[in-house]
VEXDREN-2710 file (C-alpha; in Angstrom, 1 decimal):
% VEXDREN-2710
k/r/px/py/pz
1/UNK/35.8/99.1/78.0
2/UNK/33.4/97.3/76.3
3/UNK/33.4/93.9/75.0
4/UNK/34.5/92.5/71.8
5/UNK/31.6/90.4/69.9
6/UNK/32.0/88.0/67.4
7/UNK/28.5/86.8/65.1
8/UNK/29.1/83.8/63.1
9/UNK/26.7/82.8/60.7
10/UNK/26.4/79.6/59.2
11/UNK/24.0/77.7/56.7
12/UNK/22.3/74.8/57.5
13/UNK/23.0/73.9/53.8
14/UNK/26.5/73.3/54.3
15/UNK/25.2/69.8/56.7
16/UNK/23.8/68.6/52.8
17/UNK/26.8/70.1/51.0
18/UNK/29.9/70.4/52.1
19/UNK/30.7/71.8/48.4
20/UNK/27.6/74.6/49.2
21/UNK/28.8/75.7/52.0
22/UNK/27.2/79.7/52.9
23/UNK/29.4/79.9/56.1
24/UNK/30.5/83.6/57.1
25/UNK/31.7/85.3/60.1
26/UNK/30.5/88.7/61.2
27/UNK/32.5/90.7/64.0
28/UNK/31.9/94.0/66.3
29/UNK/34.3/96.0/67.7
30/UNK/32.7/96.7/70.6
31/UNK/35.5/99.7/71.7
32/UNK/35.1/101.3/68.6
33/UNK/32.2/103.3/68.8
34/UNK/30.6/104.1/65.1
35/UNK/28.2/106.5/65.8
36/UNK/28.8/107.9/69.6
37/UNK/25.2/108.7/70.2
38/UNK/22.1/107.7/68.5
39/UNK/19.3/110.4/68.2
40/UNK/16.5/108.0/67.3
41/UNK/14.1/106.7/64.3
42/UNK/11.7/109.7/63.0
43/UNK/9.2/110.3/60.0
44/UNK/7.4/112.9/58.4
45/UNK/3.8/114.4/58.7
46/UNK/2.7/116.3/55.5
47/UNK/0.0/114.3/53.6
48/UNK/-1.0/111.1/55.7
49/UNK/-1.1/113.2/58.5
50/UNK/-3.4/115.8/56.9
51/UNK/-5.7/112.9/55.6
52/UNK/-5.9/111.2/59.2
53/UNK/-5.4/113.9/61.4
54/UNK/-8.1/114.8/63.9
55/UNK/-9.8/111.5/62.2
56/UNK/-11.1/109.0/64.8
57/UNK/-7.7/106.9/63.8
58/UNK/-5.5/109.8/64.8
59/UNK/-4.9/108.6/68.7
60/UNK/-4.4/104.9/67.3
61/UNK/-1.7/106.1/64.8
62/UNK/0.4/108.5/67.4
63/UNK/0.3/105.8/70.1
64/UNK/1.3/103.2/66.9
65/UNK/3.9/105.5/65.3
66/UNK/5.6/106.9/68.7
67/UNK/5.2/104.4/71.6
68/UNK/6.1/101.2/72.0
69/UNK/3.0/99.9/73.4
70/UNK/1.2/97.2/71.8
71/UNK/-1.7/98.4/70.1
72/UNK/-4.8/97.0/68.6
73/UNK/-6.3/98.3/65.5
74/UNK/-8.9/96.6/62.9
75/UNK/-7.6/95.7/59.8
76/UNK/-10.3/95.2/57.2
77/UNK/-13.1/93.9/60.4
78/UNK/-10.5/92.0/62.2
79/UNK/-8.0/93.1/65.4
80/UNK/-4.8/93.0/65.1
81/UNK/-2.6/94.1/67.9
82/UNK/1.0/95.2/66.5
83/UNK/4.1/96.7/68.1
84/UNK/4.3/100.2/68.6
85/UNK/7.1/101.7/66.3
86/UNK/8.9/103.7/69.9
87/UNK/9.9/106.9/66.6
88/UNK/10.9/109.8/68.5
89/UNK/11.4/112.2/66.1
90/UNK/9.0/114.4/63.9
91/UNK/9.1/116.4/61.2
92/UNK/6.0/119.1/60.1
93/UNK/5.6/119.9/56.7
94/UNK/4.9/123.6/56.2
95/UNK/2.4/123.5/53.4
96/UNK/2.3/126.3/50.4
97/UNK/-1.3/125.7/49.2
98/UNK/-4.1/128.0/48.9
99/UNK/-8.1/128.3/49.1
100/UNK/-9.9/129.8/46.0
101/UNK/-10.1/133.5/46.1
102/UNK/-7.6/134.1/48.6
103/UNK/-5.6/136.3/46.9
104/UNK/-7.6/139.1/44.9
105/UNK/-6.6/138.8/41.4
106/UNK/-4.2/135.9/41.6
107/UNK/-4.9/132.5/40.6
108/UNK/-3.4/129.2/42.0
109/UNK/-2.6/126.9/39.7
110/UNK/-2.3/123.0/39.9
111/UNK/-0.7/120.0/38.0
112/UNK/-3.4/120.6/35.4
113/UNK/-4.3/124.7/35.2
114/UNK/-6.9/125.7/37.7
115/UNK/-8.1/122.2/38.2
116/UNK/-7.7/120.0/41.1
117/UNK/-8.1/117.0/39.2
118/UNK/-5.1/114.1/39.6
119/UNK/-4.2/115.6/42.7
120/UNK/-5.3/114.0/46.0
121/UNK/-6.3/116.6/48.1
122/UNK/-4.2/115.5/51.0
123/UNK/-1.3/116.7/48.6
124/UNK/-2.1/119.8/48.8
125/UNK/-0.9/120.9/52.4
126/UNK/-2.7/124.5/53.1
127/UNK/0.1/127.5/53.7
128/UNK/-0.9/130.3/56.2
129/UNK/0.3/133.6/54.7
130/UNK/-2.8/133.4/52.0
131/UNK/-1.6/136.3/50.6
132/UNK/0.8/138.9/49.3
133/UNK/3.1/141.0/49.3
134/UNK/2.8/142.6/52.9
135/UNK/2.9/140.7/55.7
136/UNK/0.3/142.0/57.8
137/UNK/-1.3/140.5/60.5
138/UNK/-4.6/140.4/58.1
139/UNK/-3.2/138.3/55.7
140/UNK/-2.3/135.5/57.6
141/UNK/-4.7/132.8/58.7
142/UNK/-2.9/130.8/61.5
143/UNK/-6.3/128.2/61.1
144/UNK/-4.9/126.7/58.5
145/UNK/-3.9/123.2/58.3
146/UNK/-5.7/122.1/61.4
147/UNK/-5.2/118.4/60.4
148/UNK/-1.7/118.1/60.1
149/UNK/-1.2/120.3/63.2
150/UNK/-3.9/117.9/65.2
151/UNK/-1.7/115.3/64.4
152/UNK/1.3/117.0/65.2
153/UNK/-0.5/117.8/68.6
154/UNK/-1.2/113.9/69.5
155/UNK/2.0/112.9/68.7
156/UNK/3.9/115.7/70.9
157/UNK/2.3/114.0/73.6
158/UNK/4.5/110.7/73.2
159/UNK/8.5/111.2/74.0
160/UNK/9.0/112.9/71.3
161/UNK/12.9/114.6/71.4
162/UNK/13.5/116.4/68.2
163/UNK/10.9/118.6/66.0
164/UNK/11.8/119.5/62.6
165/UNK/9.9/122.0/60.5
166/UNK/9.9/121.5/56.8
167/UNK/9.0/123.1/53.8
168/UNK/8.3/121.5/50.2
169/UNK/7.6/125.0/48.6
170/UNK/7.0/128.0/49.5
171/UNK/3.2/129.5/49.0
172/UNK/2.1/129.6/45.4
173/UNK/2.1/133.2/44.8
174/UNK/5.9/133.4/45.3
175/UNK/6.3/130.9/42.4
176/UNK/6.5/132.2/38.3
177/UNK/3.8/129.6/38.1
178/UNK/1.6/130.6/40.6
179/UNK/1.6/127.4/41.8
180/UNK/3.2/124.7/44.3
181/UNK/3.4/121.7/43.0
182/UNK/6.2/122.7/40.9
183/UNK/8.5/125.5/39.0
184/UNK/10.4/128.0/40.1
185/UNK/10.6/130.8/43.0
186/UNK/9.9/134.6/41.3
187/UNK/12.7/136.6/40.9
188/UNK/12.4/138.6/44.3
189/UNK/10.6/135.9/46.3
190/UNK/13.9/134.4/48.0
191/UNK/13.2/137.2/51.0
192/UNK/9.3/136.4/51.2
193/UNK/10.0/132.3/51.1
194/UNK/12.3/132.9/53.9
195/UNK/9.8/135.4/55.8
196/UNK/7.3/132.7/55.4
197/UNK/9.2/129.8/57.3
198/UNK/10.5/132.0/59.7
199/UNK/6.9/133.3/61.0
200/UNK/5.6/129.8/61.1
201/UNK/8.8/128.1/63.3
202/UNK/7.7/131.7/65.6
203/UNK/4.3/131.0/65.6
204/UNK/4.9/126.9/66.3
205/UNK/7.3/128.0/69.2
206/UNK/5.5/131.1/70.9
207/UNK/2.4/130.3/70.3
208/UNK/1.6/126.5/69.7
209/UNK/4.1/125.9/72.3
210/UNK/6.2/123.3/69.6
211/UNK/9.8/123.0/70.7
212/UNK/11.1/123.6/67.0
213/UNK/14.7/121.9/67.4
214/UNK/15.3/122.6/63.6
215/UNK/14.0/123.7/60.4
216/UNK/14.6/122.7/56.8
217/UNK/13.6/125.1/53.8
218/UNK/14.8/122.7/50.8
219/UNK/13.7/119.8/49.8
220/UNK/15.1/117.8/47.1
221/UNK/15.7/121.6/45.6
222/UNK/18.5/120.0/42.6
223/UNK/18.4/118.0/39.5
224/UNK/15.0/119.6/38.0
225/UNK/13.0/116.5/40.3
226/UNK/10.0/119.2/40.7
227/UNK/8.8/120.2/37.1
228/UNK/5.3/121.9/37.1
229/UNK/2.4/120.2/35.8
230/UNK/4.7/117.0/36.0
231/UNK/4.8/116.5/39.8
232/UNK/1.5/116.1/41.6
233/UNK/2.8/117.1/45.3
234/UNK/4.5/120.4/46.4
235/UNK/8.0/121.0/45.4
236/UNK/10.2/123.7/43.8
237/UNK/13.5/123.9/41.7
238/UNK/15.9/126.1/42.7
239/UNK/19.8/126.9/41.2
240/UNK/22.9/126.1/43.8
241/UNK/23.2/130.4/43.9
242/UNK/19.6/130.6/45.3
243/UNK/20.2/128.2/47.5
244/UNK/22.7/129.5/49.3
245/UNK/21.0/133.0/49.1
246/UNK/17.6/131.4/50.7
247/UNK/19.7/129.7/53.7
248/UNK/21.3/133.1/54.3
249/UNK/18.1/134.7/54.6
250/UNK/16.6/132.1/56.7
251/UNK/19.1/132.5/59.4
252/UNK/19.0/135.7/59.5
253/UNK/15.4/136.2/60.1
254/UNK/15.5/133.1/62.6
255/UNK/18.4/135.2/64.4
256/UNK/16.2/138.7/64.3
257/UNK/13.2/137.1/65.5
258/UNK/15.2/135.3/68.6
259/UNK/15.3/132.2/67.3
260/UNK/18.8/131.6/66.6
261/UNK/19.1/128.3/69.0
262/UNK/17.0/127.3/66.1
263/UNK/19.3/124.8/63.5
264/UNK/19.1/124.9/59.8
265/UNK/18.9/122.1/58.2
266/UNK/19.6/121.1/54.7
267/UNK/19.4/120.6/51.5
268/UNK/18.0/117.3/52.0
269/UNK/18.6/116.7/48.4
270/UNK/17.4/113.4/46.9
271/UNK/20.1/111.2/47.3
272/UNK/24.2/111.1/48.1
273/UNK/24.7/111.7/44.4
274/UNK/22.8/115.1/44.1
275/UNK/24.1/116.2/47.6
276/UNK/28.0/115.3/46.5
277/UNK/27.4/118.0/43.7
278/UNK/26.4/121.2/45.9
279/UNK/28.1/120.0/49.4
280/UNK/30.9/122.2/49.4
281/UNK/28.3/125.4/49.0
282/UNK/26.0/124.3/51.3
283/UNK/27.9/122.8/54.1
284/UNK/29.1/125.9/55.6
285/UNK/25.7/127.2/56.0
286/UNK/23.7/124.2/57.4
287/UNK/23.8/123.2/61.4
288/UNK/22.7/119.9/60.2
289/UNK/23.4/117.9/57.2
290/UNK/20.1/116.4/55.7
291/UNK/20.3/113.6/52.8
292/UNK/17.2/111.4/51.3
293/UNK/18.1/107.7/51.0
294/UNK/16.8/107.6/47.6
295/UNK/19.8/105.2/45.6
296/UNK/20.4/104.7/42.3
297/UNK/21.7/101.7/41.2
298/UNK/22.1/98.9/44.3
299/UNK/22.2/99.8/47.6
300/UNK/25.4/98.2/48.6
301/UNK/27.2/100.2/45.3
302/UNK/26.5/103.1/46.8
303/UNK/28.4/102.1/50.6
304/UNK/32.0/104.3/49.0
305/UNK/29.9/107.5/48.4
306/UNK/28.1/107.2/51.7
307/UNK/31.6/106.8/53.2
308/UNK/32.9/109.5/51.3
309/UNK/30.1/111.4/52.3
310/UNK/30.1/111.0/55.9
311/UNK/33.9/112.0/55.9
312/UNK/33.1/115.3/54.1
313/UNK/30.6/116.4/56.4
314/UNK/32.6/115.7/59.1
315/UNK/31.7/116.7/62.8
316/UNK/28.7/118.2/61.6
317/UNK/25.0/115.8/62.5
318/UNK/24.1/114.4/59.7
319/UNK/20.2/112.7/59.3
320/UNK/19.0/110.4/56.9
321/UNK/15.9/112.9/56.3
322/UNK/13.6/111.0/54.1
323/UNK/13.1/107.3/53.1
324/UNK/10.2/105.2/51.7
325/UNK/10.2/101.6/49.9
326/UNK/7.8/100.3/47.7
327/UNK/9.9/96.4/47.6
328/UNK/6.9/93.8/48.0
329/UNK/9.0/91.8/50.8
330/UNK/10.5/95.3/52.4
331/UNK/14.2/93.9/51.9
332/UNK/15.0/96.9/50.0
333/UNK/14.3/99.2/53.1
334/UNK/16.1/97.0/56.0
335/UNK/19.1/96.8/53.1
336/UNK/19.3/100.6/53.1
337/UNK/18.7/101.1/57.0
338/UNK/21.7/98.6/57.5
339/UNK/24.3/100.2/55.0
340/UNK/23.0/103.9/55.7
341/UNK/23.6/103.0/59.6
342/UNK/27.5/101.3/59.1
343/UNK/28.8/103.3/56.1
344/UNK/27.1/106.4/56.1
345/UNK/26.7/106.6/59.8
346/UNK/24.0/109.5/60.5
347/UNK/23.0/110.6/64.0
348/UNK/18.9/109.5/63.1
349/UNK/17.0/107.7/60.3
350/UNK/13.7/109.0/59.6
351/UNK/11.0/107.2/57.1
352/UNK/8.8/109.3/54.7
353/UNK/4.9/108.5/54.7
354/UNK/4.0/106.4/57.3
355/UNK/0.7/105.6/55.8
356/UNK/-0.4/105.8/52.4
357/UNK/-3.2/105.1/50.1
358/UNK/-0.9/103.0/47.3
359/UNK/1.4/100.7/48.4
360/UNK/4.3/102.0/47.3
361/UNK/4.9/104.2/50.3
362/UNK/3.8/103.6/53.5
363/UNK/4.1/101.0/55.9
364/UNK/0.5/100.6/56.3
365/UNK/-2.5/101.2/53.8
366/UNK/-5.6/103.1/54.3
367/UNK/-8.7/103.9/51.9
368/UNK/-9.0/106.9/50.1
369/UNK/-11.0/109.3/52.3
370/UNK/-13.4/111.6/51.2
371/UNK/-12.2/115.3/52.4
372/UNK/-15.9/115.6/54.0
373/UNK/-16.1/112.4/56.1
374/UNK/-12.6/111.1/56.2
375/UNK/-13.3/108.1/57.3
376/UNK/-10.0/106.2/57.3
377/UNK/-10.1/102.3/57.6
378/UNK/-6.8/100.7/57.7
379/UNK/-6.9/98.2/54.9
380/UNK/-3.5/96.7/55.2
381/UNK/-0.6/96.0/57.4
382/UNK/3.0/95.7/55.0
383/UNK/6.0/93.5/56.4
384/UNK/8.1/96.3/55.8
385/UNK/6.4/98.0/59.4
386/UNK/7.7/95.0/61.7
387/UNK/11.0/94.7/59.4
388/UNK/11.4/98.8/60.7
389/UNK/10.2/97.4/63.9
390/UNK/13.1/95.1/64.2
391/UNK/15.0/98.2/64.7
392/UNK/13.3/100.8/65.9
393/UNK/12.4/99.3/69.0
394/UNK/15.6/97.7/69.5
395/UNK/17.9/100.9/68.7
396/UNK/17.0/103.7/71.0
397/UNK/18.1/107.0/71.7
398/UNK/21.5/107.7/73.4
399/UNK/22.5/104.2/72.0
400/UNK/26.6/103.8/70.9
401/UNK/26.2/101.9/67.6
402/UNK/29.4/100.0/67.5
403/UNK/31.7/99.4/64.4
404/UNK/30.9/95.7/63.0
405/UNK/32.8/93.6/59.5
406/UNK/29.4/93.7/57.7
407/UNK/26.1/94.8/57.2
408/UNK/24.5/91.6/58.1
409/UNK/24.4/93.1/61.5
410/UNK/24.0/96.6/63.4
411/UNK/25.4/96.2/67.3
412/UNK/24.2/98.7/69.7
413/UNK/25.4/99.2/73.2
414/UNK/22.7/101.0/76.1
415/UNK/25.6/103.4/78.5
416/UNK/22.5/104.1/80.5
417/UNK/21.2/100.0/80.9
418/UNK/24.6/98.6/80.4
419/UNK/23.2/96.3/77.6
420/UNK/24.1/95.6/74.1
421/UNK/21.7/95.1/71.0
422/UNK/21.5/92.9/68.2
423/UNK/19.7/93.4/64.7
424/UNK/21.0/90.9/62.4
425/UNK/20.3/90.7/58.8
426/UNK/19.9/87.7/56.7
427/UNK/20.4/88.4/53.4
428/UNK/20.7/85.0/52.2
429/UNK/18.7/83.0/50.1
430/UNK/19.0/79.6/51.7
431/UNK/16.9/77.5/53.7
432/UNK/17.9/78.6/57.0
433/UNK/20.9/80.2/59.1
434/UNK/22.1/79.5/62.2
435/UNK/23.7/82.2/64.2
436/UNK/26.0/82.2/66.7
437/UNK/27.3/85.1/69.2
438/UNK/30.2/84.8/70.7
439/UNK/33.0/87.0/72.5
440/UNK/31.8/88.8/75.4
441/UNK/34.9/89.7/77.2
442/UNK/32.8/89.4/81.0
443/UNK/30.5/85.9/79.4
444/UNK/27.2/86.1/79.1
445/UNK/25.5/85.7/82.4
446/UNK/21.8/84.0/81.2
447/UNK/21.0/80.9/79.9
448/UNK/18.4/82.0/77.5
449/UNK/17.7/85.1/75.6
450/UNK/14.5/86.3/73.9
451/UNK/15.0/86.8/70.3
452/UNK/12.5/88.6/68.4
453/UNK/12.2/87.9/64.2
454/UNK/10.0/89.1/61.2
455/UNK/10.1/87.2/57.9
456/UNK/10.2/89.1/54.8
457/UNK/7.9/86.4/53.2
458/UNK/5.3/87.6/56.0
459/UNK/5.3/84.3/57.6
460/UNK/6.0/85.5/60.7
461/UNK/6.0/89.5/61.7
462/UNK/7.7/90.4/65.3
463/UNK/7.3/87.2/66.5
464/UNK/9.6/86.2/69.5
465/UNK/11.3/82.8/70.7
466/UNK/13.8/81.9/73.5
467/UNK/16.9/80.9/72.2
468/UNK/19.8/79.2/74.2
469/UNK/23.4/80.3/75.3
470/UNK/25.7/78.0/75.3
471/UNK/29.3/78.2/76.4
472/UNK/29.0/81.8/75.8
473/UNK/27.3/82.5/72.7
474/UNK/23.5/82.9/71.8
475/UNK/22.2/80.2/69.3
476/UNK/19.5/80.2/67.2
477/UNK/18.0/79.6/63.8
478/UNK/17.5/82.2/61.0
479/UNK/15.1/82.2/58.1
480/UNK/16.0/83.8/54.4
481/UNK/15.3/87.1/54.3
482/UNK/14.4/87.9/57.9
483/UNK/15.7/89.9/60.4
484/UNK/16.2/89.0/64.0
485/UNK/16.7/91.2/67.2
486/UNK/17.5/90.9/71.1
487/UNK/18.9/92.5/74.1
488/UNK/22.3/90.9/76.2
END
């Protein structure tokens, strides 16, 4: 049985005031198990990946996303060496773009007619069945999307355990709008969409050699998020009927091509709200429960319908599928990691773009690159990367996450290494904390620990200390808005 911990928090304000006083207590049950195992931290290919993949930055960014090593990599003419995210999941983004005159008599559309313009062209993720209706070999191009798929290739060769396949859309021609980035499927295109994914999870797995673990067909399919010539990415509408119609289909054709160890996944609507609305229709035909992280209103308002959603999925995985923050500090993202992890309780958390050109996605910034020369230059390193950091290297897979008081702290206990984990949260904005751990039923057997913090404020990012234990408990100081990890 494991031990039961105690974290005690308390403000160094309360020795100026006794009438300010910020002191809390934070507890973790550590025999009751939250999540039983942990299935890791992933994130998504699609456009980043097709904009850096088979660049000269593409080894840097697979051993930086998906190992733990510390790697060094220039940031606008200088080194700096960072630690290696340790992800362990990955998701491929089957694209539904075309190339001009690929389809005799049919013309692609984009967000503004037949022009390209306001539309990065790493948006537009190439599909491989150019075109339509009949499937023949001859209209296929498995060459297609060479970029993502390098990518793809680089990071496979890190310990990568799950591979999702994903689609945004299906390929333009199946659309009323002849298009993508937007609309609605044609009236007898539900069969096609699902023909599509199916022969690119076959060709991934009997040809590519991609263990394919599970494949998503929806994306954020509800509440009219995908409106043509408004949207300037891929993405479809698509009625709660279709839905259901589509994810019959899928399995199906993923069963009668011998590929039924394959899981759906799905809907992966936007956020708990949408997914609390078609649930009961989809659950029954999903293997895997997909959400986005996407709130509205705070983060913390939302902790009953995470609960509630959690409880009506039931034994069933369920995966935080998407999440990206565009918070200057990166508060916002470690707020909804923490209350995704206690009160929603998925088996795996995966972020959106890892890398983007604006900073209101990724966790590092590159230039635009041309198509042609695609020469990416990292120009910026966010806090919110070390802020994920704190977790991901800290919380691995096969992990117990343990059931704690609040969300100022996630616990997680190693069955394998016989250790626990610390990520605590300091939400607070006072000068400093001081926290205190306490509780472990068979003591704490060192006499200094190594405690590893990032400051939102980006005073310091993953910088580690040695804190003292004494009569039991780990001490240390805590700065507002930070986060702090280490290992017992």
């Amino acid at each position: 049985m494991h031990a039961l911990l105690y974290i005690l928090l308390i403000s160094s304000a309360t020795l100026a005031s006794r009438s300010n006083s910020a002191t809390f207590s934070i507890s973790a049950n550590a025999s009751n198990t939250l999540i039983p195992k942990w299935e890791g931290f992933g994130a998504s290919l699609s456009w980043w990946a097709v904009a850096a993949g088979g660049s000269p930055v593409q080894s840097k960014l697979a051993d930086l996303f998906y190992s733990t090593k510390t790697v060094t990599v220039m940031v606008k003419g200088k080194e700096r060496r960072l630690p290696g995210l340790g992800l362990n999941i990955v998701r491929y983004n089957i694209g539904g773009t075309g190339k001009e005159r690929d389809y005799p008599g049919r013309v692609e559309n984009y967000k503004d007619g037949q022009s390209k313009s306001g539309v990065d062209w790493w948006k537009l993720v190439q599909g491989y069945w150019i075109r339509g209706p009949s499937d023949a070999d001859s209209n296929w191009d498995w060459a297609r999307d060479a970029r993502q798929r390098s990518m793809l290739k680089a990071i496979m060769k890190k310990k990568v355990d799950r591979v999702e396949f994903y689609s945004n859309a299906p390929m333009w021609w199946m659309t009323k709008q002849n298009s993508s980035l937007g609309g609605t499927l044609s009236n007898d295109a539900i069969p096609q969409f699902a023909t599509y994914v199916t022969n690119v999870v076959r060709q991934a797995i009997f040809t590519w050699r991609i263990p394919v673990t599970s494949v998503s067909i929806l994306n954020e399919p509800s509440g009219g998020l995908s409106k043509y010539k408004q949207i300037d990415h891929e993405g479809i509408n698509m009625s709660a009927k279709d839905q259901v119609a589509l994810l019959d289909e899928l399995r199906s054709q993923l069963d009668n091509g011998f590929m039924g160890s394959v899981d759906i996944a799905g809907p992966d609507e936007r956020n708990i709200s949408l997914a609390t609305k078609t649930l009961s229709q989809m659950l029954p035909l999903v293997d895997k429960y997909n959400v986005h992280g996407y709130t509205s209103g705070t983060i913390a308002s939302q902790n009953a319908a995470r609960e509630a959603l959690k409880s009506a999925v039931g034994s069933k995985k369920l995966w935080v599928s998407e999440y990206e923050d565009s918070s200057k500090d990166g508060m916002a993202l470690v707020t909804a990691l923490a209350h995704d992890i206690l009160h929603l309780r998925p088996s795996a958390w995966l972020y959106g773009q890892l890398a983007s050109t604006t900073s209101s996605q990724g966790l590092l910034r590159f230039n635009k690159p041309s198509e042609k020369t695609r020469r990416i230059k990292i120009t910026k390193i966010y806090t919110r990367y070390f802020l994920l950091a704190q977790f991901t290297r800290f919380i691995r897979p096969g992990d117990e996450i343990l059931a704690t008081s609040s969300a100022n702290a996630i616990v997680a206990y190693s069955p394998t290494t016989k250790r626990y984990k610390f990520v605590v949260v300091n939400y607070l904005c006072i000068p400093t904390v001081s926290v205190t751990i306490e509780g472990l039923k068979n003591g704490v057997l060192v006499e200094r620990v190594r405690v590893t913090c990032t400051q939102a404020n980006g005073k310091a990012m993953f910088k580690s200390f040695s804190a003292v234990v004494l009569a039991g408990a780990v001490v240390f100081r805590m700065e507002k808005h930070s986060v702090c990890s280490f290992t017992l």
